[in-house]
C-alpha positions as YAML, in Angstrom:
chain: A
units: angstrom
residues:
- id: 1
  name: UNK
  ca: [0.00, 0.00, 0.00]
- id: 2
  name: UNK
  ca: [1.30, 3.16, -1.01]
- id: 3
  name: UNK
  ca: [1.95, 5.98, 1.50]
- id: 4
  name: UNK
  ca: [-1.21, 7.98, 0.12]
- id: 5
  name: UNK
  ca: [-3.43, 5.65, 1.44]
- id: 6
  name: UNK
  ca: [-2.33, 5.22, 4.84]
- id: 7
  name: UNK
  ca: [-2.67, 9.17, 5.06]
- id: 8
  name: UNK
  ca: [-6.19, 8.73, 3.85]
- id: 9
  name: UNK
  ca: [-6.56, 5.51, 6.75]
- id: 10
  name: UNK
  ca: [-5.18, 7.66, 9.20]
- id: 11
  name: UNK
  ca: [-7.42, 10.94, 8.17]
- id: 12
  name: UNK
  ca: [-10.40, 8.45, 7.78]
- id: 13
  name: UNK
  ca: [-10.32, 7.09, 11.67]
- id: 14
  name: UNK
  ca: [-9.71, 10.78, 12.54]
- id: 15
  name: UNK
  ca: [-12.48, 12.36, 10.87]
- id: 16
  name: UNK
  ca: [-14.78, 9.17, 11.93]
- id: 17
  name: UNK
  ca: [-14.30, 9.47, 15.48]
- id: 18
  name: UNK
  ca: [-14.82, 13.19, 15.99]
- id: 19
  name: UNK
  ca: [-17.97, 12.87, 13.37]
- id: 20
  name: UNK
  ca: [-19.40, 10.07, 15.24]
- id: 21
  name: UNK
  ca: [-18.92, 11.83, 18.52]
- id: 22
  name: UNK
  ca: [-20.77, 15.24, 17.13]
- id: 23
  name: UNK
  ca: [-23.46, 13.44, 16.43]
- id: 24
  name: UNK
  ca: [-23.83, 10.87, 19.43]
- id: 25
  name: UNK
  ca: [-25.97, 12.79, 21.84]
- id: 26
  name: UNK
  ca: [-28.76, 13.61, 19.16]
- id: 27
  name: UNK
  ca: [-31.21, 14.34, 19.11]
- id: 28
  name: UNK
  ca: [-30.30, 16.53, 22.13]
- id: 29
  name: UNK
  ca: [-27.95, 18.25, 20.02]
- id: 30
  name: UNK
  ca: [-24.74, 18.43, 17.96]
- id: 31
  name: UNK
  ca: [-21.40, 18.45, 20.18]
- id: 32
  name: UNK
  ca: [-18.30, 20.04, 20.32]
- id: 33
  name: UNK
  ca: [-16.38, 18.64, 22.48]
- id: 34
  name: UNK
  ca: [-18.46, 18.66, 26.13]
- id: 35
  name: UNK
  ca: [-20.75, 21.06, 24.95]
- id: 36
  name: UNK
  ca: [-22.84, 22.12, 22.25]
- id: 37
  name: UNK
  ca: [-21.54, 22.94, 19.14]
- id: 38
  name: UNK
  ca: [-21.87, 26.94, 17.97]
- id: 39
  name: UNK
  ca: [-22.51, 28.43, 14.74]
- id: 40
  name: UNK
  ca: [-19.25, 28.85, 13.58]
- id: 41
  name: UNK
  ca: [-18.00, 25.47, 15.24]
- id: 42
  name: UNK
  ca: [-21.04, 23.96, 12.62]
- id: 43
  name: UNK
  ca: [-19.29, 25.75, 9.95]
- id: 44
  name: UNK
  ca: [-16.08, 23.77, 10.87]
- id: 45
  name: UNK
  ca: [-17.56, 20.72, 11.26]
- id: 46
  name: UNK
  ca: [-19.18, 20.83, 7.72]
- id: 47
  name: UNK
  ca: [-15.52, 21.77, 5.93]
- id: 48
  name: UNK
  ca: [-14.28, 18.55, 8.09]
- id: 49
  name: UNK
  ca: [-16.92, 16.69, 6.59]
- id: 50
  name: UNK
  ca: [-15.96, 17.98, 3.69]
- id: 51
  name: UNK
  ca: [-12.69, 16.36, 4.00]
- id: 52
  name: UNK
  ca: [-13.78, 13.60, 5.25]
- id: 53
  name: UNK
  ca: [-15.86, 12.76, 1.90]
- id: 54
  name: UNK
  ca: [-13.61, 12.95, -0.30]
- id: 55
  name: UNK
  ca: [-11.28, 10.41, 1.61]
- id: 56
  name: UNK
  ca: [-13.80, 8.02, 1.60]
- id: 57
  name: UNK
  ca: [-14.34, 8.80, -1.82]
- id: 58
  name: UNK
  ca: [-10.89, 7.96, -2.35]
- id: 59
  name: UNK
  ca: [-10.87, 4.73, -0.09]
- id: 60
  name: UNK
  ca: [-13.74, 3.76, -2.30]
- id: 61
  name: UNK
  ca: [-16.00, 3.97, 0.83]
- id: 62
  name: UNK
  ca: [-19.83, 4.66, -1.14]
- id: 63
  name: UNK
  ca: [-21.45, 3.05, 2.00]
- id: 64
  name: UNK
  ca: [-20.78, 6.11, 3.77]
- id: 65
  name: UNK
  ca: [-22.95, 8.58, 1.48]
- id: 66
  name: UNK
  ca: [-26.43, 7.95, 4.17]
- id: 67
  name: UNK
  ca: [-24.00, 8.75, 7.10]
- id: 68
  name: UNK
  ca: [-22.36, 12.08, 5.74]
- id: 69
  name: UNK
  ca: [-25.71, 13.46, 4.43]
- id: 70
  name: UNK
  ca: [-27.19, 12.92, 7.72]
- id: 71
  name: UNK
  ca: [-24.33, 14.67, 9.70]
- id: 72
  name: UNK
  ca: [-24.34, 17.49, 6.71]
- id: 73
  name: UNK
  ca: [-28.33, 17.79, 7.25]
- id: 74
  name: UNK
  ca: [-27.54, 18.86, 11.57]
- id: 75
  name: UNK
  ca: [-24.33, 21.01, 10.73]
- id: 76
  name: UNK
  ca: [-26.18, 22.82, 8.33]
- id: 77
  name: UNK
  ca: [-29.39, 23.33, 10.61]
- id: 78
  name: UNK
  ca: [-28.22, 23.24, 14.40]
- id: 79
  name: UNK
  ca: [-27.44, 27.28, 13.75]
- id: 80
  name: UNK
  ca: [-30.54, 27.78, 12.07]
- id: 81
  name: UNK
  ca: [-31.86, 26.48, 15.71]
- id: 82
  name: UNK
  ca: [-29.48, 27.91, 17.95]
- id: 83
  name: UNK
  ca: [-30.88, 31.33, 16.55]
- id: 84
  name: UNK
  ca: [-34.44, 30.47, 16.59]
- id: 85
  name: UNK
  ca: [-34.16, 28.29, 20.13]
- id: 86
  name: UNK
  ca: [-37.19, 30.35, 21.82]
- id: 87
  name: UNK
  ca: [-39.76, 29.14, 19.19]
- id: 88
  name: UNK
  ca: [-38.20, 25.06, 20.23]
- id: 89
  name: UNK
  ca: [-38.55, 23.30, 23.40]
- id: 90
  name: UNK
  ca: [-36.06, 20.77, 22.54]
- id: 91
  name: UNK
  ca: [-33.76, 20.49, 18.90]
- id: 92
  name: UNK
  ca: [-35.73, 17.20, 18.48]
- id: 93
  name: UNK
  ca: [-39.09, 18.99, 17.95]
- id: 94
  name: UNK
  ca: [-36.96, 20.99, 15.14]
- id: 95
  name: UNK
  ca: [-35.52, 18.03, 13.70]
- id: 96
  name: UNK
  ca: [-39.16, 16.75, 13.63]
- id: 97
  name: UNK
  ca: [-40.88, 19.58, 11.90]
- id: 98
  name: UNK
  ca: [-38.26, 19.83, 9.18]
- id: 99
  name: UNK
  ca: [-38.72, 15.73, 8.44]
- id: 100
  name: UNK
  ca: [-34.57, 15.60, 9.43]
- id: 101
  name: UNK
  ca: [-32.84, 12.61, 10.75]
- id: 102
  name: UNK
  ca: [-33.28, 12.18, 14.20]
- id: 103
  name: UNK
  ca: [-30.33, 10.23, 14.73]
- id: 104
  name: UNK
  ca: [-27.34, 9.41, 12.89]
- id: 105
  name: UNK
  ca: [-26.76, 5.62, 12.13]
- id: 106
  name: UNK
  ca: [-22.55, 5.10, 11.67]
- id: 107
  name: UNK
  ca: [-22.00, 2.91, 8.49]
- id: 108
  name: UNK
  ca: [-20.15, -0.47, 9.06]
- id: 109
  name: UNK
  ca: [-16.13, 0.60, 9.14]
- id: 110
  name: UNK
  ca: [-14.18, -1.12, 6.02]
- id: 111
  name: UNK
  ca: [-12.52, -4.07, 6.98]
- id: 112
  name: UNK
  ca: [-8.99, -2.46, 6.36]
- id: 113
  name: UNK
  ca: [-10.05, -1.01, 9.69]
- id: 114
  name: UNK
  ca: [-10.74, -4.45, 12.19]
- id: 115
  name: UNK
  ca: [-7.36, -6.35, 10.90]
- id: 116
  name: UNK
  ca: [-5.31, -3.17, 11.95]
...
């Protein structure tokens, strides 16, 4: 294996873990770290998704495409309900209303990933 794809292993377990743990705690809400995620940490997350497609793209991972829609669908809306919080009790009625994923299902890892 050339040394291009073990950068893209590498940046794929990276980018997994800190995606899957953003979106563990839905539908409460999307994390950064211990707390909630802002506006501008959204913003981040979505050019780390970014990222983080095209490596599976390159690692010929199309089994992730459900999984990085659904994670694009809360970065892109969580600010939408930060701002708009006092018409929400809860970020699950606002997931609700706009028919959005509730929760997040992580795809199956490749198997490059168990025989490590």
């Amino acid at each position: 294996m050339n040394a291009s794809a073990d950068d893209d292993r590498a940046r794929y377990v990276r980018h997994r873990q800190w995606l899957d743990y953003a979106v563990h705690e839905l539908p409460a809400g999307v994390l950064w770290g211990a707390d909630g995620a802002t506006p501008d940490q959204c913003a981040e997350m979505l050019d780390g998704l970014d990222e983080f497609a095209r490596v599976c793209a390159r690692l010929g991972l199309d089994d992730h495409t459900e999984f990085v829609e659904a994670c694009r669908w809360h970065f892109d809306h969580y600010p939408h309900f930060l701002g708009r919080r006092r018409h929400f009790a809860v970020y699950a009625t606002y997931i609700r209303d706009r028919h959005g994923p509730i929760r997040v299902s992580s795809p199956t890892g490749p198997d490059w990933l168990w025989r490590q």
